[in-house]
C-alpha positions in Angstrom: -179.3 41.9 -57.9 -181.2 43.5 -60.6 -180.0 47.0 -62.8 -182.4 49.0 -64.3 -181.4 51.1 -67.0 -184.3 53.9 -68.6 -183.2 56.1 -71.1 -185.7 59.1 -72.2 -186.5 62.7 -72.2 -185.7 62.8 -75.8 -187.0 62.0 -79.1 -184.0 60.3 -79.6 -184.2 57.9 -77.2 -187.1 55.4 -78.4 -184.0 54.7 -81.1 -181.6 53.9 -78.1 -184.3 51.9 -75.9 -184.9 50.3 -79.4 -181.1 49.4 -80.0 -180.7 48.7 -76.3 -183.4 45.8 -76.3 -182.0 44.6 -79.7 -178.3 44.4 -78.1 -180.2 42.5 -75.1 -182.3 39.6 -76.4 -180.5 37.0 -74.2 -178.8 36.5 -70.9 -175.6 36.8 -72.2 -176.0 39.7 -74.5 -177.6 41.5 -71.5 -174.9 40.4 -69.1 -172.3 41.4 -72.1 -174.5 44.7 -72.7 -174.4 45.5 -68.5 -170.5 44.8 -68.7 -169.9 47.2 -71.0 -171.6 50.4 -70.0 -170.7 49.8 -66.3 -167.6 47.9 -66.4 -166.4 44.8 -64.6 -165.6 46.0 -60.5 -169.4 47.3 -60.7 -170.9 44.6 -62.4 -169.4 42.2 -59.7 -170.5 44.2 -57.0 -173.6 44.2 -58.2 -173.5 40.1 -58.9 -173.4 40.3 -62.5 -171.5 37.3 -63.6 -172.8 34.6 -66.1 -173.5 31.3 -64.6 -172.1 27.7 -65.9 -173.3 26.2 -68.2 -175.7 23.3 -66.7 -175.6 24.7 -63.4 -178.5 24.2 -61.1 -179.3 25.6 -57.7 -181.4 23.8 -55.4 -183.7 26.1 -53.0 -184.5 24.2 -49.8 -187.7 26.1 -47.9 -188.6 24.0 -45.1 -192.0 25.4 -43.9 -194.1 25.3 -41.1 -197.6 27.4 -40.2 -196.0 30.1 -43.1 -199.8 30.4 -44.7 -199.6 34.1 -44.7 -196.3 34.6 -46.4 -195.1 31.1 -48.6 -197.1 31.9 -51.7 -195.5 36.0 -52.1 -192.0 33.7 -51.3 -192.0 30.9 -53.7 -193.0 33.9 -56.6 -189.7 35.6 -55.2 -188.1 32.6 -55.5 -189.3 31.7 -59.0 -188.4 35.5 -60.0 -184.4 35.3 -59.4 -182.9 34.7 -62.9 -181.1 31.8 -61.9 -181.8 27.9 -63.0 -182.9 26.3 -60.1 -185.4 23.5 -58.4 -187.6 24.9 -55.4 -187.8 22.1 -52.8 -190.8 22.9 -49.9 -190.7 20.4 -47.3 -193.8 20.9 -45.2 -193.5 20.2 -41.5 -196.7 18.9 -40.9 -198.5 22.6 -40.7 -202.1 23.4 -39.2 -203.1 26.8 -39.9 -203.8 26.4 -43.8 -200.1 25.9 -45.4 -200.6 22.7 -46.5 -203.7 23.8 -48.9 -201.2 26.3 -50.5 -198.4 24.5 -50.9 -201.1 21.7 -52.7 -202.1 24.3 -54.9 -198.7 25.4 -55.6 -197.2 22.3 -56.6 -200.8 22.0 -59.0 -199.4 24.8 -60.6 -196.0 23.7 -61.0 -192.6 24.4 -60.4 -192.5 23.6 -57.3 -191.5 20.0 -55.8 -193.1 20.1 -52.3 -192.1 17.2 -49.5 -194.7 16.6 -46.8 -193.8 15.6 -43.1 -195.8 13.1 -41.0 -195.4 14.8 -38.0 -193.8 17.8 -36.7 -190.2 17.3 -36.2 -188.6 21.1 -36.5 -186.4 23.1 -38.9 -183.2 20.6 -38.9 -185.1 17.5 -39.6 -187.0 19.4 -42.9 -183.7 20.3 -44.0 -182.0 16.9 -44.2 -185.5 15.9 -46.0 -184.9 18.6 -48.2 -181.5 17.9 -48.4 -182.0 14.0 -49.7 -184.0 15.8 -52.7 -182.4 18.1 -53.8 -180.3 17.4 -57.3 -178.6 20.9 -57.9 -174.5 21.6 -57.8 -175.3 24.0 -55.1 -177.9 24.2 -52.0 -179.3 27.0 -51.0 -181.3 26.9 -47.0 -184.2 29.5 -47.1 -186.8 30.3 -44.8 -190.1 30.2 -45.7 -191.3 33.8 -44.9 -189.9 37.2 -46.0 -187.2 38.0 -44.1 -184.4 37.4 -45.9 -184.8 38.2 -49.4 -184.0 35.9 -53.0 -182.8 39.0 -54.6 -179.9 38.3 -52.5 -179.0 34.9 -54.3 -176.4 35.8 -57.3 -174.5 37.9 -54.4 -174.3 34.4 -52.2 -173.7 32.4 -55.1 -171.1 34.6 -56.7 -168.0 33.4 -54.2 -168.8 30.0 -55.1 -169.6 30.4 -58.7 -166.1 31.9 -59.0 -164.6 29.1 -57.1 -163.5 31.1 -54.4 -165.4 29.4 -51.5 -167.2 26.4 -50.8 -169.5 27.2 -48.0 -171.1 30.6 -48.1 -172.7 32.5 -44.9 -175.2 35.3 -45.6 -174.4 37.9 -42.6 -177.1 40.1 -41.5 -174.4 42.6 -39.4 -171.7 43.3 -41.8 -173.0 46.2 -43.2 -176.2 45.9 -45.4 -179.7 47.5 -43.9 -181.9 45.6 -41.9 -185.1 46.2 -40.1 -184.4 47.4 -36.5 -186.3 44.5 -34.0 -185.1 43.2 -30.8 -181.8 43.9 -28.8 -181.8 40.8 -27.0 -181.9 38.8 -29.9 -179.6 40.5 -31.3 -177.8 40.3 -28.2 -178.6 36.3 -28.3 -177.5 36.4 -31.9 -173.9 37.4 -30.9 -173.3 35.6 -27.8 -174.2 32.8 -30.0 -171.8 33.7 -32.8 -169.3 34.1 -30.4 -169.0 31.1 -28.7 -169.6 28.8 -32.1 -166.2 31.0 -33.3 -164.6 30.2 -30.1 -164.9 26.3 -30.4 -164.9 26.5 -34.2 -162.1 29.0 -35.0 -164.0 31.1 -37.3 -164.4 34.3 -37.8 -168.0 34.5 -38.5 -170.2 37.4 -37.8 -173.3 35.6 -38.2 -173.8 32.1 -37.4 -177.3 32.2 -36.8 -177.9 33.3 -40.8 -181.0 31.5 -42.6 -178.8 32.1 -45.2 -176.2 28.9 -45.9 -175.1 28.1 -49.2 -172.9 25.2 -50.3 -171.7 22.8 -53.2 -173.9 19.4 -53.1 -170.7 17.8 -51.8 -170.5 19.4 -48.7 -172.7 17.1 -47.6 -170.7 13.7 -48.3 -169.9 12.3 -44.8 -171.9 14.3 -43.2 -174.3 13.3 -40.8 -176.7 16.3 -39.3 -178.6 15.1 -36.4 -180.2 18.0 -35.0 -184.1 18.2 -35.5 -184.8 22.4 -34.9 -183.0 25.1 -34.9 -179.6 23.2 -33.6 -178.8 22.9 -37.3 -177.5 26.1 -37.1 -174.7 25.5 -35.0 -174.3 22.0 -35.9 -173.8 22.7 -39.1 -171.2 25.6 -38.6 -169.0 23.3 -36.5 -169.1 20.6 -39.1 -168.2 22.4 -41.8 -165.1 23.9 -39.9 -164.1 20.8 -39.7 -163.7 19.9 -42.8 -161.4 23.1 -43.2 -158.7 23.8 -45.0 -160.6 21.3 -47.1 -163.6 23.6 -47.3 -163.5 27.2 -47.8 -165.9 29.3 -46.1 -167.2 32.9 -47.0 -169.8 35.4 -45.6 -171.4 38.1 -47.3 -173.5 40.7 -46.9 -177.0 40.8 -46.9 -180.1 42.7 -46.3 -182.5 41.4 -43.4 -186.2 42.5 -42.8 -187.1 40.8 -39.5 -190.5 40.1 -38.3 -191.9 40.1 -34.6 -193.9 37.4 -32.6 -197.1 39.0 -34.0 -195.8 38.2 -37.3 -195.2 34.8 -36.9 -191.5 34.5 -35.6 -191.3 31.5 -34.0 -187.6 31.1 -32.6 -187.2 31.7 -29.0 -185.3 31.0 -25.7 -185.5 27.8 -25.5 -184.0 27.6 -28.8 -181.2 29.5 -27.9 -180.4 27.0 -24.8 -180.9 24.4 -27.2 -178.0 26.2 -29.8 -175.4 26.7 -26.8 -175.7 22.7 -26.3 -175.2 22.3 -29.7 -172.4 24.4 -29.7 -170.4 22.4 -27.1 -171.4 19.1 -28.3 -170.6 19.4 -31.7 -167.4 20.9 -30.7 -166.3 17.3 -28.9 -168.1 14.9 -31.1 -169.8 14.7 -34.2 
């Protein structure tokens, strides 16, 4: 999240903007500054915590026909204060992507992974996954729906070693763009069952949104080349419970229609109930 603060009005105030940027020169006098005109219970609501020293988040994008919206992402992605490696594992796109994500990695910044062949959202993920070098992962989609100004409030559980595994929900109480009952309706059949074999309380399994330590992955084997990941994920990592500890948060969702390039559908959400059930009986 980012705080604004503006002072002025007065012909005073140039001398407290002046003092205020002085005070603020670095991360920590700013976080230190924000602490102490706010106070600790808003700061943390607002995910305003200092990070670890070292610590390194690793932003895995799989992409696929995104031409219209990756470039505005990755400069969303770039803007979050947070010291991190972009990972873009193209899934063998046709309508342009691969031109962008070319000149992107030109420019830097950017370390971008390139399919052979189309093979879905689960397979560019465990791509992205064998990459990635950070303490914690961080699965984002490659359009705009859900937003990087949301990552210090996903991090934040995990940062302060309350949680392993962190869910970003979409339905517990943030705004979101009003779409599509039925998939909304899809969304929490889904959800439902998954908790019913899993024995969590989620609210939101189908979330872009999962964020882990680097070691949630040891022993884990994800086999599920589209959008099973989802569920397969989710049942995996309640496995590994009390082991792991899992969160959700809030988050904000804009969604997008079919004429704006959504791509996830019915037969994916056949696809997620298998998935479901057979990661519930074997991994």
């Amino acid at each position: 999240m980012t705080a604004i603060l503006k002072f002025g009005g007065s012909p005073g105030d140039g001398r407290i903007d002046a003092l205020i940027r002085e005070m603020a020169r670095s991360p920590e006098q700013r976080l230190a500054l924000l602490h102490h005109l706010l106070g600790e219970a808003a700061c943390r609501q607002l995910g305003l915590y200092p990070m670890p020293d070292g610590f390194k988040l690793s932003v895995v994008i799989p992409v696929y026909n995104e031409r219209q919206w990756v470039r505005e992402l990755v400069r969303r992605v770039h803007a979050v204060p947070i010291p991190k490696e972009i990972i873009l594992v193209d899934d063998c796109s046709t309508d342009g992507t691969r031109d962008i994500l070319q000149e992107l990695e030109q420019e830097g910044g950017v370390t971008v992974v390139y399919q052979p062949a189309n093979r879905g959202k689960g397979a560019a993920l465990r791509t992205g996954f064998q990459a990635a070098t950070g303490d914690v992962i961080l699965v984002q989609d490659a359009d705009l729906e859900y937003d990087p100004a949301e990552y210090p409030r996903l991090l934040q559980p995990i940062i302060e070693g309350r949680a392993d595994v962190v869910f970003g929900s979409r339905f517990i109480g943030d705004d979101h763009r009003v779409l599509y009952f039925w998939h909304y309706l899809a969304n929490m059949t889904l959800t439902m069952l998954s908790n019913t074999f899993t024995n969590l309380n989620l609210t939101d399994m189908e979330t872009c949104y999962k964020v882990f330590r680097r070691e949630v992955l040891d022993g884990m084997v994800l086999k599920s080349n589209r959008f099973g990941f989802e569920p397969e994920f989710t049942a995996k990592v309640a496995k590994k419970r009390p082991a792991l500890r899992i969160f959700e948060v809030p988050i904000s969702y804009s969604g997008r229609t079919y004429e704006e390039g959504k791509k996830i559908g019915l037969k994916d959400a056949v696809q997620a109930l298998f998935c479901i059930i057979r990661y519930w009986l074997t991994d």
